[in-house]
One Martini backbone bead per residue (centre of mass of N, CA, C, O) as a GRO file, in nm:
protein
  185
    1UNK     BB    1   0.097   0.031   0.022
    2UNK     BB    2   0.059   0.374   0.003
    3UNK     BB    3   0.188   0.630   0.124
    4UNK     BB    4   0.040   0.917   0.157
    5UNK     BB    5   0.274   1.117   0.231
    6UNK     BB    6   0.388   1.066  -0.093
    7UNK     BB    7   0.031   1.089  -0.218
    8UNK     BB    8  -0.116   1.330  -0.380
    9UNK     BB    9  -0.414   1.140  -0.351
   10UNK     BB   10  -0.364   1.094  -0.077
   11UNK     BB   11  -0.405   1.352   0.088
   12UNK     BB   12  -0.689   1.419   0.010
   13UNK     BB   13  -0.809   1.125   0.126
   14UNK     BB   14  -0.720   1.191   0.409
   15UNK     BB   15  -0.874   1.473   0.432
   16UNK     BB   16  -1.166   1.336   0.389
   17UNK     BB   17  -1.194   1.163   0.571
   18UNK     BB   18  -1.138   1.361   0.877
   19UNK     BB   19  -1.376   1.478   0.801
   20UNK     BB   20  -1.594   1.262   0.815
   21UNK     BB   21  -1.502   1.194   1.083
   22UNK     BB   22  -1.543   1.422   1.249
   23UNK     BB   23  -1.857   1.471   1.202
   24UNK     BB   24  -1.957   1.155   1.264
   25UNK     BB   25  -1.730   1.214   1.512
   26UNK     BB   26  -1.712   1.338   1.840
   27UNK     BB   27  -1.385   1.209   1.892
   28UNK     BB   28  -1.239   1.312   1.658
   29UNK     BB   29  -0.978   1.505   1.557
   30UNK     BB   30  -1.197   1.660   1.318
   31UNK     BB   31  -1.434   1.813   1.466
   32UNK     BB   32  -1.245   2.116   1.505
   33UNK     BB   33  -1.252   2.378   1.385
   34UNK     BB   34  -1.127   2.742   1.274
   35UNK     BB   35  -1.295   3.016   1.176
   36UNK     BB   36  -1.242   3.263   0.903
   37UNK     BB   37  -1.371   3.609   0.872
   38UNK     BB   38  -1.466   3.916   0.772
   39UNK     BB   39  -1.588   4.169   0.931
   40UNK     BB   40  -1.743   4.501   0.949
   41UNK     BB   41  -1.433   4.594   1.012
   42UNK     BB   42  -1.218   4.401   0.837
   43UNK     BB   43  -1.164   4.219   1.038
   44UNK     BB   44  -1.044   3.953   1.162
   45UNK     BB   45  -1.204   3.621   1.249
   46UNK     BB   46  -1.222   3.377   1.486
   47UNK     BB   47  -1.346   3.041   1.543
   48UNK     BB   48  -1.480   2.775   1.672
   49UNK     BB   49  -1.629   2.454   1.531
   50UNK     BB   50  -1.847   2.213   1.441
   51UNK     BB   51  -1.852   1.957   1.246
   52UNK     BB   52  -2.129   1.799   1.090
   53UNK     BB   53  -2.033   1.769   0.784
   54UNK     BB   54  -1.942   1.560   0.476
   55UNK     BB   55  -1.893   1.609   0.134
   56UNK     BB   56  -1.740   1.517  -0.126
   57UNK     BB   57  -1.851   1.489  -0.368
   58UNK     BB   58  -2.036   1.793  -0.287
   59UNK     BB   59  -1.785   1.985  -0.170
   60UNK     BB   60  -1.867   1.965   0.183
   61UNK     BB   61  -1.968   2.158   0.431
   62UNK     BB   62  -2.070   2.159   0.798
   63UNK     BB   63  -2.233   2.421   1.004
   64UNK     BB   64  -2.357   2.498   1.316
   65UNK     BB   65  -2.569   2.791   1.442
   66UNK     BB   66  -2.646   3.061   1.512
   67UNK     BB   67  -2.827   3.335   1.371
   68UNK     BB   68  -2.715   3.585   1.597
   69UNK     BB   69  -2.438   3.606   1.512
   70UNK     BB   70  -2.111   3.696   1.386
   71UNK     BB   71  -2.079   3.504   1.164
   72UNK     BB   72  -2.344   3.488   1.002
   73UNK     BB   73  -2.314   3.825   0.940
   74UNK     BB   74  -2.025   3.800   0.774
   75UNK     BB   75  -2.181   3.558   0.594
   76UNK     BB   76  -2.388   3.792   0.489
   77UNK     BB   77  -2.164   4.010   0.373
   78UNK     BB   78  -1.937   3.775   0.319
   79UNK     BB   79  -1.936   3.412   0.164
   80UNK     BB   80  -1.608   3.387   0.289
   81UNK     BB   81  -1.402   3.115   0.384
   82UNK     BB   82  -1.243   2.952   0.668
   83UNK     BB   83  -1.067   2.612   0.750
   84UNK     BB   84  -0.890   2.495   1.037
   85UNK     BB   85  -0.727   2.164   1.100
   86UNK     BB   86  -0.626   1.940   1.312
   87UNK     BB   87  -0.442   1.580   1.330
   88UNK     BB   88  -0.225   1.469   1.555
   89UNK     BB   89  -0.240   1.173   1.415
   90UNK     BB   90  -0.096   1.287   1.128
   91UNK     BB   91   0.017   1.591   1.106
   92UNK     BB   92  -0.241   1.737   0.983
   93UNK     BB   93  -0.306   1.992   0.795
   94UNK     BB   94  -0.615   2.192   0.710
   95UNK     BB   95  -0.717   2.357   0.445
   96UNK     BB   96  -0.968   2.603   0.367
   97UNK     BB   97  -1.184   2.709   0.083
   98UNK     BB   98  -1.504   2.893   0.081
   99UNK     BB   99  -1.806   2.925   0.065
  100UNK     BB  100  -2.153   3.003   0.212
  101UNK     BB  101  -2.438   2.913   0.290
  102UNK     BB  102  -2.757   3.022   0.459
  103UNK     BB  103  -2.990   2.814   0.681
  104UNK     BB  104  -3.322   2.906   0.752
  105UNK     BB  105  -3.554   2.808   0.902
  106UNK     BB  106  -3.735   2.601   0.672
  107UNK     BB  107  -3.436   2.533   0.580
  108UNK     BB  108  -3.370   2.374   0.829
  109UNK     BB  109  -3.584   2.205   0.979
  110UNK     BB  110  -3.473   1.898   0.917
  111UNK     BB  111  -3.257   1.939   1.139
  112UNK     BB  112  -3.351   1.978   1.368
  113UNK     BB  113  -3.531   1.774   1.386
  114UNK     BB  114  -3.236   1.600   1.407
  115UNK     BB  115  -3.216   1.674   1.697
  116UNK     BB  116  -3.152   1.678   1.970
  117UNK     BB  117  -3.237   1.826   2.267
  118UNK     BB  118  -2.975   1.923   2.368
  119UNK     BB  119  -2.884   2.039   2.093
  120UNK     BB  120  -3.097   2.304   2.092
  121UNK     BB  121  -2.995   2.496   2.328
  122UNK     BB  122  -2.789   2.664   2.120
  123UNK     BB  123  -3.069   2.724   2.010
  124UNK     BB  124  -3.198   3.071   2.170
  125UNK     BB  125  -3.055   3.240   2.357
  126UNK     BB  126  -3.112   3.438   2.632
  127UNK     BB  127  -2.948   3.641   2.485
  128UNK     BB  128  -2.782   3.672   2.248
  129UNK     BB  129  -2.515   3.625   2.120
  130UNK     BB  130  -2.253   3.870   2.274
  131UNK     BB  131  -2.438   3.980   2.493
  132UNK     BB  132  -2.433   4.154   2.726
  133UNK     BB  133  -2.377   4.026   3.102
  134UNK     BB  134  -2.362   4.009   3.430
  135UNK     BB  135  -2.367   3.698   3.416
  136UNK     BB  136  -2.286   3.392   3.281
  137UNK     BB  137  -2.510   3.248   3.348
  138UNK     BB  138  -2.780   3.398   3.256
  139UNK     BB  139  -2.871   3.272   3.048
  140UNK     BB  140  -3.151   3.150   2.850
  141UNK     BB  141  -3.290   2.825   2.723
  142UNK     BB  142  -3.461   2.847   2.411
  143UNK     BB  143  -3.554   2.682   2.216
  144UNK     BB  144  -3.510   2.786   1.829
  145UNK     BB  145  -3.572   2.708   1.493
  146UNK     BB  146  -3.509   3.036   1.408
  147UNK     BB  147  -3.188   3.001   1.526
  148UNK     BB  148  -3.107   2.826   1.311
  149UNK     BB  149  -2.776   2.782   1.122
  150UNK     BB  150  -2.701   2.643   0.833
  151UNK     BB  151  -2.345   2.619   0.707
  152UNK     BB  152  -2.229   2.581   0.363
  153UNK     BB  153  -1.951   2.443   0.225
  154UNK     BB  154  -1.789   2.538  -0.077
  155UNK     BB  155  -1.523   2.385  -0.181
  156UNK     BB  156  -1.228   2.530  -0.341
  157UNK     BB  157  -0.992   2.467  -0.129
  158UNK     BB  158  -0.712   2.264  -0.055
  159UNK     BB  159  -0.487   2.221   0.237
  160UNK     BB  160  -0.189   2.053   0.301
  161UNK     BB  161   0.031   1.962   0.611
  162UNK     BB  162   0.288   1.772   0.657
  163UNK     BB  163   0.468   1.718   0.981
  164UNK     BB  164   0.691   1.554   0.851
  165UNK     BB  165   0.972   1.327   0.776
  166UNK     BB  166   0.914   1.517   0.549
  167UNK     BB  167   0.756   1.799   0.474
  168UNK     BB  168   0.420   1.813   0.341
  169UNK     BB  169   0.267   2.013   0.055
  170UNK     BB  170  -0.071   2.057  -0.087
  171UNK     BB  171  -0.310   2.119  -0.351
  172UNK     BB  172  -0.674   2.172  -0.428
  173UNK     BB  173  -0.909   2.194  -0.687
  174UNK     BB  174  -1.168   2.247  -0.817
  175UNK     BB  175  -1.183   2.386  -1.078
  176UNK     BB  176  -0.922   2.115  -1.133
  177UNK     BB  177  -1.078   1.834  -1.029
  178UNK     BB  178  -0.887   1.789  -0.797
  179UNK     BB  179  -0.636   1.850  -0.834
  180UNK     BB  180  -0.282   1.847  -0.810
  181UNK     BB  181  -0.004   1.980  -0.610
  182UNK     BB  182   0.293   2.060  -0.493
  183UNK     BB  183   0.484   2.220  -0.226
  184UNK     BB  184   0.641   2.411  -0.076
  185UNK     BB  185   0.668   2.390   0.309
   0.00000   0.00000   0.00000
């Protein structure tokens, strides 16, 4: 068998298993990526997410929010994002460049319909995500499926850097049919 870290299309197939994995499965290395950005004072943004689907095939990645968010805001002013995953047992970061469309309302709600209680609790926080609060605690949490937002990323570029020795840099372009090239790492 070829070893992936060596094998160009090795790196793409690494890194959607990883992708596929991660959204898949709670406890996988690659459930939380890096989302980044650009606010609506041109600053960028990151915060973590949680990767909740993956499809290679539709080269698509799925992320759920409240929809009353900064992130939601910044990604109805400019729909393009960023995704870093980092997966310590492969050595390997995947870079991702996508578009980013976002379902609220009747457009979301097969995923609502599809949450347990417990995942609901996370959108309708009253106040809303980032208002200030006096206490931590205070936010009341009441389910609204008016306030999810399912964001899904159309991936138009992987970048793969593989840390091991030596270390390997690869990119992947949807344009150009998922074909790759090696980089200088």
């Amino acid at each position: 068998m070829t070893d992936w870290t060596q094998d160009l299309p090795g790196h793409l197939d690494r890194a959607w298993h990883r992708l596929a994995e991660g959204a898949a499965d709670p406890d996988a290395p690659g459930r939380i990526a890096t989302l980044a950005t650009t606010g609506p004072d041109d600053r960028p943004e990151a915060r973590l997410v949680v990767l909740r689907g993956a499809d290679r095939a539709a080269g698509t990645l799925e992320v759920h929010s409240d929809a009353r968010t900064g992130k939601v805001r910044a990604l109805s002013a400019r729909p393009m994002a960023a995704l870093v995953v980092w997966i310590p047992p492969d050595r390997l970061q995947i870079r991702i460049e996508a578009v980013v469309t976002i379902r609220t309302g009747a457009e979301a709600r097969t995923v609502w319909d599809r949450l347990p209680d417990g995942g609901r609790l996370a959108y309708g926080i009253d106040p809303p995500p980032g208002t200030p609060v006096d206490d931590a605690l205070y936010p009341a949490r009441r389910p609204d499926p008016e306030a999810l937002a399912v964001l899904t990323f159309g991936v138009e570029r992987i970048e793969t850097l593989h840390l091991g020795s030596p270390h390997r840099r690869a990119v992947f372009g949807r344009g150009a049919g998922w074909s790759g090239r090696w980089l200088s790492p």
